[in-house]
SEBALO-393802 format. One record per residue: residue number from 1; x, y, z of N, C-alpha, C, O in turn. Coordinates in steps of 0.2 Angstrom, whole numbers. Last residue first. Layout:
residues N
n,neast,nnorth,nup,caeast,canorth,caup,ceast,cnorth,cup,oeast,onorth,oup
NUM,X,Y,Z,X,Y,Z,X,Y,Z,X,Y,Z
...
end
This chain:
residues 61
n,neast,nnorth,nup,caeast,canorth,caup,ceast,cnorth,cup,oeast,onorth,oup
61,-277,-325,109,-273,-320,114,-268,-325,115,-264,-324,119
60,-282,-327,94,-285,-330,102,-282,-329,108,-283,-333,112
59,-278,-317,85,-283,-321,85,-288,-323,94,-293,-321,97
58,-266,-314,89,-270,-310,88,-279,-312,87,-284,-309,88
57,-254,-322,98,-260,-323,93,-264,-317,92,-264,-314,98
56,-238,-315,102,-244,-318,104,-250,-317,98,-250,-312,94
55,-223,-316,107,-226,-318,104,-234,-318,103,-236,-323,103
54,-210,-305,114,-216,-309,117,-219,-309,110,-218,-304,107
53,-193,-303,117,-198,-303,113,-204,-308,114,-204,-314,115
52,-184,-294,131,-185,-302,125,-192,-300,122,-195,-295,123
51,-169,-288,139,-175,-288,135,-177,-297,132,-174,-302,131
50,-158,-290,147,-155,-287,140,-164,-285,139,-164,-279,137
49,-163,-293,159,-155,-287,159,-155,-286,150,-153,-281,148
48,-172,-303,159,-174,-297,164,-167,-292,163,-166,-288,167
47,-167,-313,152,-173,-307,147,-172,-300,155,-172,-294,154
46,-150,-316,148,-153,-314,155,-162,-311,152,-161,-305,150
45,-141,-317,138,-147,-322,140,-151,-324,145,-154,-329,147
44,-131,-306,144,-133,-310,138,-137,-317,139,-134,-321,142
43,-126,-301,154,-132,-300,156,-135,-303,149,-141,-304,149
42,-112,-300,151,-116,-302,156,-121,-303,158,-123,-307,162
41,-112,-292,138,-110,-298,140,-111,-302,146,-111,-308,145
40,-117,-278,145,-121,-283,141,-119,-291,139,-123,-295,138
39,-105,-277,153,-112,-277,157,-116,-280,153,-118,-285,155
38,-95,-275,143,-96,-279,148,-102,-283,151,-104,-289,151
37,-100,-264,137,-100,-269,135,-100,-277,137,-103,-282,134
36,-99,-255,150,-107,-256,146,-104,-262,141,-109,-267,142
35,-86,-256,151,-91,-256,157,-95,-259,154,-96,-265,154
34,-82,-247,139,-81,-255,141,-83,-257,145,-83,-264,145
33,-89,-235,141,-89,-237,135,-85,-246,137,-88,-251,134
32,-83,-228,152,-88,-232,152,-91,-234,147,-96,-237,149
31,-65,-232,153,-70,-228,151,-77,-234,151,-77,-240,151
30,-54,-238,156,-56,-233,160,-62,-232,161,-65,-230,166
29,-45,-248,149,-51,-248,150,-54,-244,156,-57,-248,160
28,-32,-239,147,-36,-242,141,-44,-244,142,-48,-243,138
27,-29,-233,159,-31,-229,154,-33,-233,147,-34,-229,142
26,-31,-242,168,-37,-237,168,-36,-231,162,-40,-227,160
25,-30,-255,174,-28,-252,168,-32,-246,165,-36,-247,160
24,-30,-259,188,-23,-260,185,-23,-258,179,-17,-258,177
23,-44,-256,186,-41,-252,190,-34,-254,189,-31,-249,190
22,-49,-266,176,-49,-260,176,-44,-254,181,-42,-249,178
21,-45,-278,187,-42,-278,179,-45,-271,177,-40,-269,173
20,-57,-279,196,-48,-276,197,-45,-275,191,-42,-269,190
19,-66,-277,190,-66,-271,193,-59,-271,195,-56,-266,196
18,-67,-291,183,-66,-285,178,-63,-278,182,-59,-274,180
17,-66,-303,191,-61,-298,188,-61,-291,186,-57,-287,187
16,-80,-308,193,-72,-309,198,-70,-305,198,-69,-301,203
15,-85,-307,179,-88,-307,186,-83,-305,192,-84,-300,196
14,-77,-313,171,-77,-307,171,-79,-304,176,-75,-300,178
13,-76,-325,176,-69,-323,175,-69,-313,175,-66,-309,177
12,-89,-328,173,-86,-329,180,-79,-326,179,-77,-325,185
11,-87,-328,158,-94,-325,163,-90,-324,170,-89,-318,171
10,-83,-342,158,-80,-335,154,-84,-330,159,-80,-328,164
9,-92,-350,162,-85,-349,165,-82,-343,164,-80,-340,169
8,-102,-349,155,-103,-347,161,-96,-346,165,-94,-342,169
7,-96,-352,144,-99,-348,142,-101,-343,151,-101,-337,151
6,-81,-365,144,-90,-363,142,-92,-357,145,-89,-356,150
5,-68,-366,135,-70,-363,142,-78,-362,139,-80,-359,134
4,-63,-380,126,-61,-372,127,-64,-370,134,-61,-372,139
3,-69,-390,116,-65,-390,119,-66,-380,121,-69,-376,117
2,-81,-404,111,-81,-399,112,-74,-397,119,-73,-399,125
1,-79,-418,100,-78,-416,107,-77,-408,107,-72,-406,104
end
């Protein structure tokens, strides 16, 4: 049995929070160096926010 917080939960906590949680700590997380980290964790399994990779035959397209 699978325990803990799933993945979209996590997601929504940041979603909600992160911009008050920066501004109650702005000299740990002030910078845009946590912003961008952020933003790539959210946008993780998004193809239109991170990118994706296209396969295709060379053969017969």
């Amino acid at each position: 049995m699978e325990t803990g917080i799933d993945k979209d939960t996590f997601k929504q906590i940041f979603r909600d929070h992160w911009d008050s949680f920066t501004a109650k700590n702005p000299s740990h997380y002030g910078t845009g160096y946590h912003d961008e980290m952020v933003q790539k964790m959210l946008g993780c399994g998004d193809p239109e926010k991170m990118g994706y990779a296209q396969y295709r035959c060379t053969s017969c397209g």
